[in-house]
C-alpha positions as CSV (number, residue, x, y, z in Angstrom):
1,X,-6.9,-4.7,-12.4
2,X,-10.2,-3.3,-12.1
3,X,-10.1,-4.0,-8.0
4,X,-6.8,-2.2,-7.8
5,X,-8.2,1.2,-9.3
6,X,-11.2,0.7,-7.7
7,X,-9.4,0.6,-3.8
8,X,-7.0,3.5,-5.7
9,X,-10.3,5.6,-5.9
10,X,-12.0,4.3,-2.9
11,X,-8.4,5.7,-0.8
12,X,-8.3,8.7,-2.7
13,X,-12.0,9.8,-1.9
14,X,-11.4,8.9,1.9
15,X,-8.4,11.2,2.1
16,X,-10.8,14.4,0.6
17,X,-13.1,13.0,3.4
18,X,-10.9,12.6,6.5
19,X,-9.3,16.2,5.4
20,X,-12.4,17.6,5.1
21,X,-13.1,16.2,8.2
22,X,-10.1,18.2,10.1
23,X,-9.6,14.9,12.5
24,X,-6.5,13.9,13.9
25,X,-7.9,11.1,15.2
26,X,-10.2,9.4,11.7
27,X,-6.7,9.9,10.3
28,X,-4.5,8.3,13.0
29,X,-7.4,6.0,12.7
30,X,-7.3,5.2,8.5
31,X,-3.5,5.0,8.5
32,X,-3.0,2.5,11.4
33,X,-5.9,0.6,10.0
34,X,-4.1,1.0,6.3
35,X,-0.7,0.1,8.3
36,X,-2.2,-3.3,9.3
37,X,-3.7,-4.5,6.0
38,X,-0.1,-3.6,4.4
39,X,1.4,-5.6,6.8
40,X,-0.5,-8.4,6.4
41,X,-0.4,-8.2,2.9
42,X,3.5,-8.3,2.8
43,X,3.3,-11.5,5.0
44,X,0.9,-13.3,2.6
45,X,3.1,-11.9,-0.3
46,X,6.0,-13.6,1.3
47,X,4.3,-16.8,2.1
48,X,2.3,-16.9,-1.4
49,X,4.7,-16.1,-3.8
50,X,8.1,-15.9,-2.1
51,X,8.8,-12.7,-4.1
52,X,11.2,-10.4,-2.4
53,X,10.8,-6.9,-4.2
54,X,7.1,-7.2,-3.7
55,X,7.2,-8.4,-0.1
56,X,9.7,-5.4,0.3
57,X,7.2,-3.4,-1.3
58,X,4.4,-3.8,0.9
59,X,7.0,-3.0,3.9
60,X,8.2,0.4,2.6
61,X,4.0,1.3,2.0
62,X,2.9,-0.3,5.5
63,X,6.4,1.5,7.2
64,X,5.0,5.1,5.6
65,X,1.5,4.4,6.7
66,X,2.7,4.0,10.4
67,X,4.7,7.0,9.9
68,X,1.6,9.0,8.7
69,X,-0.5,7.4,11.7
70,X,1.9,8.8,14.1
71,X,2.0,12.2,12.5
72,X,-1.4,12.6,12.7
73,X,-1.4,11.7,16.2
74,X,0.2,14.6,16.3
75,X,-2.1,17.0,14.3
76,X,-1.6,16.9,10.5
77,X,-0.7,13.7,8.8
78,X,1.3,15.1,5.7
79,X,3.0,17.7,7.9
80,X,3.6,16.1,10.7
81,X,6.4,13.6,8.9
82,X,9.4,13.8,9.7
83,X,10.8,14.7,6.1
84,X,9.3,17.7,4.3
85,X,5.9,15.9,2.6
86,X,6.3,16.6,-0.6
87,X,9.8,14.6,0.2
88,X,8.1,11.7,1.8
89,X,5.8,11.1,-0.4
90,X,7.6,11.6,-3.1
91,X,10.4,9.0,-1.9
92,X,7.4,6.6,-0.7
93,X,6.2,6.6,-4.7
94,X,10.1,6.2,-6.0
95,X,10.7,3.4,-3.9
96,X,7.1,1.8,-4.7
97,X,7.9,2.1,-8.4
98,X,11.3,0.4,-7.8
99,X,10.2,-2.3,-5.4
100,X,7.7,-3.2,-8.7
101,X,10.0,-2.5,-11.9
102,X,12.6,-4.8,-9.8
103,X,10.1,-7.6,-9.2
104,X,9.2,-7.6,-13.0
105,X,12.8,-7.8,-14.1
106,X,14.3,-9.7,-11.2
107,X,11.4,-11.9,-10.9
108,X,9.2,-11.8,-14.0
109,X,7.9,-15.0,-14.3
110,X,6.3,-14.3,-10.5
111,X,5.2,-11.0,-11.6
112,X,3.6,-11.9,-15.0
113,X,1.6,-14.7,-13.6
114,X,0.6,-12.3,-10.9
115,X,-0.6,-9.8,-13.1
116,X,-2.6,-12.2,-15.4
117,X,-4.4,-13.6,-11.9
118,X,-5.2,-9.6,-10.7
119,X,-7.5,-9.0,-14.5
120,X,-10.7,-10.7,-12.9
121,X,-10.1,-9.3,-9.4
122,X,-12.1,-7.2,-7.8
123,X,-11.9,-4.7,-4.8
124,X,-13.5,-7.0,-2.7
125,X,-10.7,-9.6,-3.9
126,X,-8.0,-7.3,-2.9
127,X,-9.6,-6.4,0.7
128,X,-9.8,-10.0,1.0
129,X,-6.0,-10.4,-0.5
130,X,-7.4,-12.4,-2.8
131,X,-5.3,-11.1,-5.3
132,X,-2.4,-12.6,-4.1
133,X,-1.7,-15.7,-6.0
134,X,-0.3,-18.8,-4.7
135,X,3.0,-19.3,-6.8
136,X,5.1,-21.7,-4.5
């Protein structure tokens, strides 16, 4: 788990950066570029472990990533969504937190193993979606 709160921390630190940075573009930029690695990732979730909920997952977080990349197309990427942000974002980390407490009730056996492969990852391992196990 050490990888995932180390690309937790690496995103967060780029977001005080980009905003800093008052650029439409470096954020239209981050989020497309965040949009395609989610995207991926759901495929190789899919293909890897056949899970649903956390295939699903990665949809709903690459689907809100596009939305942010087009909203900061358009000026400001948290108020430039199309539901009030504190809405979006808020419904984004609901249905995050579902798509994962489903997976490790619905499909447990998937998610435990997955979780006992992520301890030794790093965040080079998750850029790499190494983190993904092969379960099928």
């Amino acid at each position: 788990m050490r990888g995932a709160r180390q690309y937790g921390f690496l995103v967060g630190i780029s977001a005080g950066v980009f905003s800093a940075l008052h650029s439409p573009a470096v954020w239209a930029l981050f989020c497309a570029a965040e949009a395609i690695l989610l995207s991926v990732y759901a495929v190789v979730i899919w293909r890897r472990t056949g899970m649903f909920w956390m295939t699903l997952g990665g949809i709903i977080a690459a689907t809100m990533e596009v939305v942010m990349a087009a909203a900061a197309v358009s000026g400001d990427p948290a108020r430039g969504v199309p539901l009030p942000p504190l809405t979006f974002f808020i419904g984004g980390a609901a249905a995050l937190t579902l798509t994962h407490l489903a997976a490790s009730r619905r499909e447990s056996d998937g998610y435990q193993r997955w979780q006992r492969h992520m301890e030794s990852m790093s965040l080079r391992d998750l850029l790499l979606l190494r983190h993904i196990p092969t379960l099928r």
